[in-house]
Each structure stands twice: as C-alpha cells, then as structure tokens.
N, C-alpha and C positions, 0 to 999 in steps of 0.2 A: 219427339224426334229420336233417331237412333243415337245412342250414344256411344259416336266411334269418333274417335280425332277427325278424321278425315270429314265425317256426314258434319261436326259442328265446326273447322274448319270452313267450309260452304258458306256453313248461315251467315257466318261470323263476315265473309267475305263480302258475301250477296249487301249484308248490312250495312257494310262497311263498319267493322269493329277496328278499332286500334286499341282499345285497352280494355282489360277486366279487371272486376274488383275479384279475388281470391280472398272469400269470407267463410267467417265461421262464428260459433258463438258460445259465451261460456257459460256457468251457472244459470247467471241472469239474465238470458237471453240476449243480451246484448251486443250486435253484431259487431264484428272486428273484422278489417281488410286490409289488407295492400293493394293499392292501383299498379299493377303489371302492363307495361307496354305489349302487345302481341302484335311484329309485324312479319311474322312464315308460320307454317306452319310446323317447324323446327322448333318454335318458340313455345308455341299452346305445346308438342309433346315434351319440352322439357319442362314447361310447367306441372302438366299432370304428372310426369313422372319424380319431379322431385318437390313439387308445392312451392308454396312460399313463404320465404322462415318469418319467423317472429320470437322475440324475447319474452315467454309464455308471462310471466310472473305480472309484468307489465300489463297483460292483455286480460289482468281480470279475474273469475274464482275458475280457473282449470287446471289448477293443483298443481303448480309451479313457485318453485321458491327461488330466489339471486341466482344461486349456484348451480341449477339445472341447465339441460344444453337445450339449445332453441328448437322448439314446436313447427314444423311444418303441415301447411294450411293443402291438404292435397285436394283439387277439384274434384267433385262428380261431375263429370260430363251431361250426364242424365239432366241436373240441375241449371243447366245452360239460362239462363235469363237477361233477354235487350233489358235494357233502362232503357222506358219509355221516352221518358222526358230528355234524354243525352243521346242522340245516334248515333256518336259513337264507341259507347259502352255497353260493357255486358259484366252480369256480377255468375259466379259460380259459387254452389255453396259446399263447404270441404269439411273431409274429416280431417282431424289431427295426427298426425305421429311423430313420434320422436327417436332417432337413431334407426329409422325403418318399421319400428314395431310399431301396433297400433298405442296411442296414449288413451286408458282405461276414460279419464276424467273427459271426454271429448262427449258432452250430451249425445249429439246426433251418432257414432259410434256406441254408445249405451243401445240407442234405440234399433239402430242395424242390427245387435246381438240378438233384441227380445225378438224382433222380429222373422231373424233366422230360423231362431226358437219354434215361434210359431209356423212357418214354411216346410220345418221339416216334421210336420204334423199336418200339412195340408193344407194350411189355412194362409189365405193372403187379407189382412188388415188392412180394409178400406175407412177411410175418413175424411168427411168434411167438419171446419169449422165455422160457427158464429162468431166474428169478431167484430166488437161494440168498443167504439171510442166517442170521447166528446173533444169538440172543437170549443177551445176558451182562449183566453187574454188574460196575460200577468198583470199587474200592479204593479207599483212602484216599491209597494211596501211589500212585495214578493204573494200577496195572494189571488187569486185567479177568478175569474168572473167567464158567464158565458160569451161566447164573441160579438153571436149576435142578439146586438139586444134585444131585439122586437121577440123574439124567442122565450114570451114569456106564459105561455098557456097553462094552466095547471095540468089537463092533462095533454100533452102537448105529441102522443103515441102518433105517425102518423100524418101528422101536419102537414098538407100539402103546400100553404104557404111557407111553413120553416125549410120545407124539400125545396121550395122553387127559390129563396132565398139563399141556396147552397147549390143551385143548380148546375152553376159552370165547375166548382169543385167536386161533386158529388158522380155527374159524368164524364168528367175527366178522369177520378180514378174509374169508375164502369169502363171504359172505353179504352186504359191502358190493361185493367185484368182482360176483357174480351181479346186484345190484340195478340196479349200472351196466352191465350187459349185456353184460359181459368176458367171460361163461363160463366160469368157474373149474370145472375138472371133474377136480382131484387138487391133495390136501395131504398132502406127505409129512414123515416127520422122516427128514433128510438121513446119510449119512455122517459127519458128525462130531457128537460131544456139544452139544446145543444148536442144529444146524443146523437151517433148515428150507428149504423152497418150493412155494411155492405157482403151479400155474401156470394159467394161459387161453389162450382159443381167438387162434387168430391171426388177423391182421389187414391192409390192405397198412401198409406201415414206418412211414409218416408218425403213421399211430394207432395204433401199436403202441409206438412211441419215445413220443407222448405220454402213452401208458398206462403202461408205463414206470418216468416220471416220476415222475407219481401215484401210482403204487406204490409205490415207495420211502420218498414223504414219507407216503404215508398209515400203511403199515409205522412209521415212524421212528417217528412219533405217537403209533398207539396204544401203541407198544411204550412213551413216555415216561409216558402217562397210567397205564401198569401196573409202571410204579418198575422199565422196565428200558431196556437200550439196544440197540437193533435195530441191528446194521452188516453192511452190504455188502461190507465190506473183504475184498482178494482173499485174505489171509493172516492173519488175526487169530494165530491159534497157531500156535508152530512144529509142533505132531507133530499137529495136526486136518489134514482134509482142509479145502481152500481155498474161495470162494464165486464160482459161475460165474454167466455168464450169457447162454448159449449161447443164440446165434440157428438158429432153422428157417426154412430160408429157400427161396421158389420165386419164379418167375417164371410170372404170368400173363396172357393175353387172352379180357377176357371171363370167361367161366366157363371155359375151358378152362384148364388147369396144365399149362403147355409143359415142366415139368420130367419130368412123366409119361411115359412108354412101357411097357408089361406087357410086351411082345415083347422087351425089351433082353435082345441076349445075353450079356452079362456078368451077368445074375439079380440085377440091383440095382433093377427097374423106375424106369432115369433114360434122357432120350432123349439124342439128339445134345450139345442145345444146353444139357443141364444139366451133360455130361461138360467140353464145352469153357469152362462157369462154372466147373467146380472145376479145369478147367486154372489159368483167372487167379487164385485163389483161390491156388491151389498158389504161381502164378510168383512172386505177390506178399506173400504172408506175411510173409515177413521184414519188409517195409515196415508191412503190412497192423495189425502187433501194436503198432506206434507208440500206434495210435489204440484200438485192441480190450484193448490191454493194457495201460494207459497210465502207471501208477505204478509209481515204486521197486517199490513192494510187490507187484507183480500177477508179476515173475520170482520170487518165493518161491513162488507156487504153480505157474508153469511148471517143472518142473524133473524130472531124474531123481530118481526114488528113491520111499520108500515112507509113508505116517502109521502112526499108532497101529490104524489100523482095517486097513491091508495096501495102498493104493491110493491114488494122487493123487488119480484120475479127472481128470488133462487132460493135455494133450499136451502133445509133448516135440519131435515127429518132423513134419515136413510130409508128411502122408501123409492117404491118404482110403481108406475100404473098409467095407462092410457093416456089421453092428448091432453096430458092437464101441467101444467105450469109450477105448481103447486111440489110436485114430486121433485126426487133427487134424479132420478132417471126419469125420463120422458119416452112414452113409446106413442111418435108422433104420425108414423103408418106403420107398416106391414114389412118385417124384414130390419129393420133399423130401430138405435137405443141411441136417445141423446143423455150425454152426462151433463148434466147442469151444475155440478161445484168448479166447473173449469173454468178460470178468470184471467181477464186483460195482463195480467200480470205472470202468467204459467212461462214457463221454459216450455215450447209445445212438445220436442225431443222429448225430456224427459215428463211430462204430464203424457204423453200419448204410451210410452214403454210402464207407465206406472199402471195405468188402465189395462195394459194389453194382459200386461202378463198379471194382475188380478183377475182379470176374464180368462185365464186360461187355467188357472188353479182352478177356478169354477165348476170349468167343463172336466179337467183331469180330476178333479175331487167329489165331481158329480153335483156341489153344491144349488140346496135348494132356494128356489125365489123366493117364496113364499106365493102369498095371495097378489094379486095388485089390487093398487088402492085409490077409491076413483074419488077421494072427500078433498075437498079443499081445507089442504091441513093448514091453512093461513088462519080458519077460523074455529080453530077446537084448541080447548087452552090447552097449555103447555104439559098442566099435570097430569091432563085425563090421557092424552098421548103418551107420556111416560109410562102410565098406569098401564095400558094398554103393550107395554115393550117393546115402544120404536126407541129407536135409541137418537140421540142428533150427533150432527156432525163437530171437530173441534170446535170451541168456544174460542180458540186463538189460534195463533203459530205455537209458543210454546208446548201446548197440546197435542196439535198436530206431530209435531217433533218426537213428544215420549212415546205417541202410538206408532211411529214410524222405526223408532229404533227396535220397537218389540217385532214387527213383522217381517218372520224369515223370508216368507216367498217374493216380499221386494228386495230386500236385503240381497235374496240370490239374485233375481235379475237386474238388480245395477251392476252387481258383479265388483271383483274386488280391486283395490286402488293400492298400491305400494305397503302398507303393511298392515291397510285396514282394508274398511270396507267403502263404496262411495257411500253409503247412506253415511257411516261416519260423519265424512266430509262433508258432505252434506248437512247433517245435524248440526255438524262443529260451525259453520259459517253462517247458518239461521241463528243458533241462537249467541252467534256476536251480534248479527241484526238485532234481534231482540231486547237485548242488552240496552244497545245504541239507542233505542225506539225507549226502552223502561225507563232508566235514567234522564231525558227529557222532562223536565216541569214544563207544560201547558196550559195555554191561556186557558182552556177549560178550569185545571187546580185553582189557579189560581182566580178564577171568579166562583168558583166554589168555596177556599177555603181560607184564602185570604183572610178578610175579618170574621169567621166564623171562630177559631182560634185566639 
C-alpha cells in the first residue's frame, strides 16, 4: 500500500483500527511497543511525526544508559500491519531517534544505511526468509519436551500426520500471512519432532526483516494462546535438528534480477556480479556469523556431526555450490543465493546489512568465488577438507567475535556509535553473554567430572 497518512488513515478506518502498537527492536531482536490510541487522523500524523517515546536504557541492548534523554519509536508507514487475531489493532514497525537525529544503535536504521549504500549503486536488495520454529511444553522443573507427543518418528521431515495434527494452528498462521499479502505458499513439518516453517514470498530486505519480526511475535502468540511455547532457538535439543533461518537473497534494478544469467557456464544460472557477491560472502564469513549467528547457542547447530534424524542441514564449510544442502551458500535455481549460517536467533536488520554489505565488497573488490562444490561435505572427514583449504566457520560466538572485530568492511557499515564503533558495542555485549554462558557449571560437567576427580 502507499505509504502516505492519509492512504493508511483509510485502511486503518476501513478496518476499524483504534490502536497501534509503535514497535521496534534492539540488539536481540526483541520487539518493544507502546499501545497508542489512534482516534483522527490528527493523531496517526502526530504520531509519525514525533514517534512514541520510551526510556531507551529500560528497553533493552540499544545503547542507552539512566542518563540519556528518551528514544523515540518513529512509524514507517510502509510497514503498516492488521493483527490478525485483534481487529482492532495494527502494529508499525519504527526507527529510533533521539533529540530529532537518527539514533546510530537502532538495527533496522543500521540496515536502511547499508541499504542506501547499495541503491546508490543501483542495486535493490531483495529477500526472502526460511523461518523454522518448534512448538514444545515446559516442565515443572523448567525443561521442555515436544508438545505433541505422538510426534515421535525418527525421521519425522514432512509428516503428514504431524502436519494434520497441527492443522488448525499451522493454517491459521498460513491464513493470517496470506491476509496480509505475505504469500505464504508452503507449511512443512520440519526435520526434527515438533519442528515447523512456514514460509513467503520474498520481498526487498527492509520488508522482509519487518516481516520477520512479525512473524515471530505473531508465531510466539498464537502458540501461547494454544498452552504451548513457540521457540526460534537455534538449538533447543541436543540430538534434533536446529532452527534456521536462511536468507534468499538477490540483487535487483527495476524488475530486472542482476543475479540472473541462463547462459552461466558453470550451469548454476548466476551472472558475473552474483558470483563476485558470494566471493564477499565467502571472504567474510567468519566475521559475517558474528551477526547471522549470534548466540552461545546458534555454534551447537553449526557444527560437525549428525541428529537423531541423520543430518544437521547447516554448514560447517565456507563453501557454495548448486542444490545441495550440504553447502554454506545454496544455489537453489537460477538468479538467487541462499545463506544457510543464518539462525532462529539472528537480529534479521542486522544479519540481512552484515550479508549485504559483504556481497558488495565482493562485487566492488571484484572478489573470486571460486569453483562450486557439488560433494556432500557431511561425508569427507574433517582433515582431508582442511587439507584441501576450505576453511569452517566459527567454532563458537567467542570466535565469531574476534573475526568480527578484525573486519573493516563491516565495521564500516554498521557505522559508528558515540565514540566507538557499533561492532564495538556489539562485541562488548556478546561477550558479557559469553561470559554469563562460560561461568555456568552444567549438568553435562558435572556427570562428567564429578567422581572422575
């Protein structure tokens, strides 16, 4: 829809809206609102024109301390979204600023920057994502089990009784993205007991990250209003397969997809300039998973080795090569690059500006792809791969962290933050996480080393 007061005025009307939530989100993706009555249209412009404040500090990692003055949540109109399930609510999703100026720390303003970036070079950043949750139940004793139990197949990819078992929640969310014009057009039940995804048509980044968003909390929701708990988490169980949330990503002008070529002779239909994006893609990885792969928990699903079902399904190897699972990048048709390190747990703002602007050093640096690589690297050991000079991806978040602090070309495009940089800030509040995470004794230690000692 157009985005002008007046055109979402209309919808707002037609719907009968009385209130929005004025959301945004920080570090952790974590969304944050205020419910705003809207009853003129005097009201939505004074909203968009001055947002709606918040005590930043309070709301989470967006680089506010006590003494700062309050954060305002300013709509994009563009981002207009009913709540399904409430008729009459509607959430907008906002950038931040502070005293009138933009506030550097606001993810989705990070990624407006990269993205500028790329527009005034011609290029509009289109993407859709794979977003993979499982549906479980707490314990008593705070551990979590699948909800449904009959959901016990070992390989359970696919199930169509697990699908018809989840059938009124499963089209219920289909049926609320379709209404909002997402195009939801495949629900599967996933690789592991309990998984699921649901996904839609792609979008360029900016409304595809706000989409997102929205998905997630609408997921969380209904899943709380049906006595269970919906989590993105990249690892929930040790022997399930983990929850991704893999970006497809192209570069376009106009209606033309510059990632496109049918003529490539390497029979992957990508051109020049989509080979030297998954050069940068490649160069920068290591750095790249800081941001795509952000938590402790998101190296338990990078990893060697195998679930209960036979397969991780994500990468281990920086490597890219045709319709194979197996790779770090996936070139699943002609035209498009899926990144497979991007997990349930990504800030998508900042995972989608860490991609972009890697793929664009690529193409400004000319950088090379290499070969692509069609082996199922699941089953060639470890060393002979090394040997070979793939290199893998971090082994943890710590990891992740020190390659991140070394690389300028992200560094530059997060751009800087009061009297550093955000990657700083960034670094500086992973590894408190980390910390938090290290210091923990675990039942694990402790049936290992208890009486061994």
């Amino acid at each position: 829809m157009a985005g002008t007061v007046d055109a979402v005025w209309k919808e707002m009307q037609d719907r009968g809206i009385e209130f929005v939530f004025a959301q945004f989100v920080d570090m952790y993706a974590r969304p944050s609102a205020k419910l705003v009555p809207v009853r003129s249209k005097d009201d939505l412009e004074g909203l968009v024109t001055d947002g709606a404040g918040f005590a930043g500090f309070a709301a989470g990692e967006i680089g506010q301390v006590p003494s700062d003055p309050d954060i305002a949540a300013i709509p994009d109109l563009d981002s207009y979204t009913p709540v399904p399930w409430q008729q009459n609510l509607a959430r907008f999703a906002c950038d931040i600023t502070v005293e009138g100026e933009e506030w550097p720390y606001c993810p989705r303003t990070i990624l407006r920057r990269v993205l500028a970036r790329a527009e005034d070079q011609g290029y509009e950043f289109q993407m859709g994502l794979e977003l993979e949750y499982f549906l479980v139940k707490q314990r008593e004793d705070g551990s979590i089990e699948i909800a449904d139990s009959y959901d016990t197949l070992e390989k359970p990819c696919y199930d169509m009784a697990g699908l018809t078992r989840r059938y009124d929640f499963l089209t219920t969310v289909s049926r609320y993205c379709n209404d909002l014009g997402w195009g939801n057009y495949a629900n599967d039940h996933e690789d592991a007991n309990g998984q699921f995804e649901q996904n839609f048509t792609y979008a360029n980044a900016l409304t595809s990250c706000d989409r997102g968003i929205f998905f997630r909390y609408m997921v969380h929701t209904l899943a709380e209003q049906n006595g269970m708990i919906a989590t993105f988490m990249p690892k929930p169980f040790t022997n399930l397969t983990g929850n991704g949330c893999h970006f497809h990503m192209s570069l376009w002008d106009g209606d033309t997809n510059l990632f496109l070529d049918e003529s490539d002779p390497r029979g992957l239909g990508l051109s020049e300039l989509a080979y030297n994006f998954i050069g940068g893609l490649k160069t920068h990885a290591r750095a790249t998973s800081a941001l795509t792969a952000p938590t402790v928990n998101s190296y338990k699903r990078l990893k060697v080795g195998t679930t209960s079902s036979g397969a991780t399904w994500s990468p281990v190897w920086i490597s890219y090569g045709y319709n194979n699972r197996t790779q770090m990048l996936r070139i699943p048709g002609p035209g498009r690059i899926e990144d497979r390190t991007i997990d349930g747990s990504c800030n998508p703002y900042l995972a989608a500006a860490a991609v972009l602007a890697a793929g664009l050093d690529g193409i400004e640096q000319k950088l090379d792809a290499g070969e692509p690589n069609s082996e199922n690297l699941y089953s060639i050991p470890y060393d002979e791969l090394r040997a070979r000079g793939l290199e893998t991806l971090p082994h943890n978040l710590l990891e992740a962290t020190d390659e991140l602090a070394q690389d300028d070309v992200l560094r530059k495009a997060l751009g800087p933050v009061r009297d550093e940089d955000y990657v700083d800030y960034f670094i500086r509040v992973k590894l408190e996480e980390w910390n938090r995470y290290h210091e923990q004794v675990t039942p694990w230690e402790l049936r290992e080393y208890l009486t061994r000692f």
